[in-house]
C-alpha positions as CSV (number, residue, x, y, z in Angstrom):
1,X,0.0,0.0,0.0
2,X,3.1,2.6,0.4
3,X,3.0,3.0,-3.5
4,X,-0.3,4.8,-2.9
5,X,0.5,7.0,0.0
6,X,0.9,10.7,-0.1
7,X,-0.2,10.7,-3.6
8,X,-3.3,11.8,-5.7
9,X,-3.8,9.1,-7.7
10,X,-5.6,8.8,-11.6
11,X,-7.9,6.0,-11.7
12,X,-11.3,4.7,-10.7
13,X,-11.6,4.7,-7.4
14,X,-12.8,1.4,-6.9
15,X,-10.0,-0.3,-9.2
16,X,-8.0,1.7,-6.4
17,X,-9.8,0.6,-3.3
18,X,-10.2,-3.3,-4.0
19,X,-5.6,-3.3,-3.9
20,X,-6.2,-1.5,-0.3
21,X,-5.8,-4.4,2.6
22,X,-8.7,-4.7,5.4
23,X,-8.7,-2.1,7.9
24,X,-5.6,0.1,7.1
25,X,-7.8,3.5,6.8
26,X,-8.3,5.7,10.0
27,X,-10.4,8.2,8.1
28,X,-12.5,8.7,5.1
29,X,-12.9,12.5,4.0
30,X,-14.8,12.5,0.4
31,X,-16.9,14.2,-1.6
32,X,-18.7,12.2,-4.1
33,X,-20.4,13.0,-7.2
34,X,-24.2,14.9,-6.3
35,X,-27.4,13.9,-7.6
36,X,-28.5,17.9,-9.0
37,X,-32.0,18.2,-8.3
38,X,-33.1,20.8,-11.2
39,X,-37.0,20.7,-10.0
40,X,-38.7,23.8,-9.9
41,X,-35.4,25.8,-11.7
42,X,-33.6,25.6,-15.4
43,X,-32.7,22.5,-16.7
44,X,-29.3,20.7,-16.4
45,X,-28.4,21.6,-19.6
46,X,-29.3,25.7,-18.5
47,X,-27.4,25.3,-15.7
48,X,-24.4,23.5,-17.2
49,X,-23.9,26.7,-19.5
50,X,-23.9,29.0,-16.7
51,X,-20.2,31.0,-16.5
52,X,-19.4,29.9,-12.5
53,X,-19.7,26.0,-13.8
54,X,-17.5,24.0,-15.8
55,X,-20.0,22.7,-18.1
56,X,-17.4,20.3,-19.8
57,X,-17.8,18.1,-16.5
58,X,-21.8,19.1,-15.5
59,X,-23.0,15.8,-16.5
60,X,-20.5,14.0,-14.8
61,X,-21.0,16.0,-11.3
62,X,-24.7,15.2,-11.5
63,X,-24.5,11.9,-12.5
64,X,-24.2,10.1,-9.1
65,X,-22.2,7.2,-8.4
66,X,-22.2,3.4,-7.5
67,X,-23.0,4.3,-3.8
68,X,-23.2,0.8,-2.4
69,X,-19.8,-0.9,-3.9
70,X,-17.9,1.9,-2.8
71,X,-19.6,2.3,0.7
72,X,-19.3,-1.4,1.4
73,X,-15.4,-0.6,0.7
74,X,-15.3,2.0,2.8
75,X,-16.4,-0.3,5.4
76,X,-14.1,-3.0,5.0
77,X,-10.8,-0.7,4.8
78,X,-11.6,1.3,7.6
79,X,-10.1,0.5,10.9
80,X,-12.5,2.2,12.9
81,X,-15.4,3.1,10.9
82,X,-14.9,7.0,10.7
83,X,-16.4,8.3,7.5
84,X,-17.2,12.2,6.4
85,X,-19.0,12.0,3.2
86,X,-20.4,14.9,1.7
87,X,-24.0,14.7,0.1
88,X,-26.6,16.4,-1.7
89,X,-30.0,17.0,-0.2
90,X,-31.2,14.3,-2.8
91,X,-28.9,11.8,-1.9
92,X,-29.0,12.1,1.9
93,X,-31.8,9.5,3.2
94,X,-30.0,6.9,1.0
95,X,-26.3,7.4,2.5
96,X,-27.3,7.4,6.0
97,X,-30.3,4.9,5.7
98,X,-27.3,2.4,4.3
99,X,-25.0,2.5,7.4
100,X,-27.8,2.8,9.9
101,X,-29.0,-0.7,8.6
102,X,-26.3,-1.5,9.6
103,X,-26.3,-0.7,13.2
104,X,-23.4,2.7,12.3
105,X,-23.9,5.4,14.3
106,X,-24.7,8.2,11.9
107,X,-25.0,12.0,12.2
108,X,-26.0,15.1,9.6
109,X,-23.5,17.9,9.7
110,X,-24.0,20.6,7.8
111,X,-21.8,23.2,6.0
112,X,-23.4,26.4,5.5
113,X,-22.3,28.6,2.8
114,X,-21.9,32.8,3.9
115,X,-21.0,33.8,0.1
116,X,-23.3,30.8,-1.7
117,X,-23.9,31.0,-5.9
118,X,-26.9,33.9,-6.3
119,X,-28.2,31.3,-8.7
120,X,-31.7,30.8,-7.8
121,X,-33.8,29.3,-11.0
122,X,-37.4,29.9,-9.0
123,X,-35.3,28.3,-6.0
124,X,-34.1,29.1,-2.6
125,X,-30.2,30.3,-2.7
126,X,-28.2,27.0,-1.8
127,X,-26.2,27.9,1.0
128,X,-26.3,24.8,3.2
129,X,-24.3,21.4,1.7
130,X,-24.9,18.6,3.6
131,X,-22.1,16.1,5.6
132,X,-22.9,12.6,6.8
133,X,-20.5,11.0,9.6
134,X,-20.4,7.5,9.9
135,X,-18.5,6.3,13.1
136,X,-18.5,3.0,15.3
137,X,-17.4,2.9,18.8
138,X,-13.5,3.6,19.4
139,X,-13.1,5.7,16.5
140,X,-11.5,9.4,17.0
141,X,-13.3,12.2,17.9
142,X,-11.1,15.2,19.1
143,X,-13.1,16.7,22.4
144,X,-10.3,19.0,22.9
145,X,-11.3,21.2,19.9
146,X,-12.7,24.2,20.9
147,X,-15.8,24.1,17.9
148,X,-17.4,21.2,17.6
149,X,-20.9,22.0,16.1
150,X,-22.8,20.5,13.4
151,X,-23.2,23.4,11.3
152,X,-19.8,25.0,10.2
153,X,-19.6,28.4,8.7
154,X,-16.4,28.4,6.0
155,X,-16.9,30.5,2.5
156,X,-17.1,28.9,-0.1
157,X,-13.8,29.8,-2.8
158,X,-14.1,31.7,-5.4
159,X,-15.4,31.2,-8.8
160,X,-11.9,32.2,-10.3
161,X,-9.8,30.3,-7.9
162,X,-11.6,27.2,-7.9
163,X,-10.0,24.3,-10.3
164,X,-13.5,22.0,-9.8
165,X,-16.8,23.5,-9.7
166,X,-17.7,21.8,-6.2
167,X,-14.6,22.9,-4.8
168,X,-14.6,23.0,-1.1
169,X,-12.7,25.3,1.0
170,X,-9.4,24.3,2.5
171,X,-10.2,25.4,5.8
172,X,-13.4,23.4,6.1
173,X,-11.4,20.1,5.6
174,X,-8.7,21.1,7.8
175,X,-11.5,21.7,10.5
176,X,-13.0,18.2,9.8
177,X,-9.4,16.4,9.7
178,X,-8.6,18.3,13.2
179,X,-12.3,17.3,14.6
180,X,-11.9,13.5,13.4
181,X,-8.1,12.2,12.8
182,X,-4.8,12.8,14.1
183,X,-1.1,13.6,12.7
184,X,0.3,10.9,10.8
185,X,-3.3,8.9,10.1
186,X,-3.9,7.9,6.9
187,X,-6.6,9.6,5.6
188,X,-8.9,8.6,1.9
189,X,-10.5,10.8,-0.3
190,X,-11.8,8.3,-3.3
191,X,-13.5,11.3,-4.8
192,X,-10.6,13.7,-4.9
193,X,-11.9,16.9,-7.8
194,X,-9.4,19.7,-6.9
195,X,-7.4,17.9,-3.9
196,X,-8.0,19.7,-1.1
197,X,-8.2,16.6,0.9
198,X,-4.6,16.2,-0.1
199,X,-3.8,19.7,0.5
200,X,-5.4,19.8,4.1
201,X,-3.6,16.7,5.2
202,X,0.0,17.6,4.0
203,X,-0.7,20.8,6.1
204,X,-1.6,18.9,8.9
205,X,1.1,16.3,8.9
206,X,-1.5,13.4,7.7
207,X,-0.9,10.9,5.4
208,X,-3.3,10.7,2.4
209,X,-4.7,8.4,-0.7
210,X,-6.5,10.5,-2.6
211,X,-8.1,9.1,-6.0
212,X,-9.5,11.2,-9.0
213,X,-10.8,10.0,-12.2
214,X,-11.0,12.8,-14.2
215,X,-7.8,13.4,-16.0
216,X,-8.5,16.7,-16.1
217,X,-8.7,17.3,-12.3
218,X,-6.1,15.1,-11.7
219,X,-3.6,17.4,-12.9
220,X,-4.8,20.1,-12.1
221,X,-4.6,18.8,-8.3
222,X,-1.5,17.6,-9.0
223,X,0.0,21.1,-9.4
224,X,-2.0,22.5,-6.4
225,X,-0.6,19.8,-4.2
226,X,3.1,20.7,-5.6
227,X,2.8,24.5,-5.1
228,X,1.0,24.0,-1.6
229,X,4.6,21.7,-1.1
230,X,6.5,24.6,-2.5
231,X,4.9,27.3,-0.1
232,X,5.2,24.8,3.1
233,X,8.8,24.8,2.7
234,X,9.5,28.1,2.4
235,X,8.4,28.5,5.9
């Protein structure tokens, strides 16, 4: 498994995750691909052709993802369950309704957005994305940090400095890797975009597998890892 550490890695994260060995994760940290609900606004293709969105990719945001394979994997490479797992609000009942049958204690934190996308379409603004924490008994859970609510107020990059168009701040993962991991855990991110779980860990002296598909992204990560290397060491 030490081929894979510390790097962001180009494949399909499930070729990736089957070479993993049986409990050798202590933390998951990953956003997966949304399930866009487009009732009551514009159409995907509308929205896809909006300026703030990389329509090139739209499709494959809001195309979902084989949810139980990769969860049951998830599972079986975790040490102690410990899972953050980002969600849309149409995907929500069906991530936590899977662990809970399965007798995982499970939890809704939410991210709320001060500086959300004014794109409305006949909808309310989206400020709030949602986070679902699986854990099992004995996993870590940092009770010295000061903040340790379930909504967490971090902005939301950018437009121009964003490499993926569900780019999440660096500060919000470093908040979530100091509320539920320690230095030197290895830490997974099987849905990687723009790499700020890489990014966030090498900042905070974790190690990291981080997997991206998209070629695309994947470089583009690539380089942001580097230069966030670079600026580290000049310190």
């Amino acid at each position: 498994m030490i081929e894979f550490e510390n790097k962001i890695i180009n494949a399909d994260c499930m070729d990736i995750l089957k070479q993993l060995p049986d409990k050798s994760v202590d933390l998951v940290l990953t956003d997966p691909p949304y399930i866009l609900d487009m009732r009551g606004g514009k159409s995907k293709k509308d929205f896809g052709n909006r300026k703030l969105i990389k329509d090139k990719h739209i499709e494959f945001i809001a195309n979902d993802f084989d949810s139980e394979s990769v969860f049951l994997e998830l599972l079986r490479v975790s040490k102690k369950v410990n899972l953050i797992i980002f969600c849309s609000n149409a995907q929500i009942s069906r991530t936590m309704s899977f662990f809970e049958e399965r007798d995982y204690k499970v939890k809704l934190l939410i991210w709320d957005k001060p500086n959300p996308i004014p794109l409305c379409n006949n909808k309310l603004i989206n400020n709030l994305e949602y986070i679902v924490w699986v854990k099992e008994d004995g996993s870590f859970f940092n009770n010295n940090l000061k903040t340790k609510d379930k909504l967490m107020s971090f902005k939301y990059p950018a437009p121009q400095e964003r490499i993926h168009p569900t780019e999440k701040p660096v500060e919000l993962f470093s908040h979530l890797l100091n509320l539920f991991s320690q230095e030197n855990d290895l830490v997974l991110d099987c849905f990687s975009g723009s790499g700020t779980t890489a990014v966030a860990c090498h900042n905070l002296k974790r190690r990291f597998i981080c997997i991206e598909k998209d070629k695309d992204y994947y470089e583009a990560s690539v380089k942001r890892l580097e230069d966030a290397q670079k600026q580290l060491t000049l310190f």
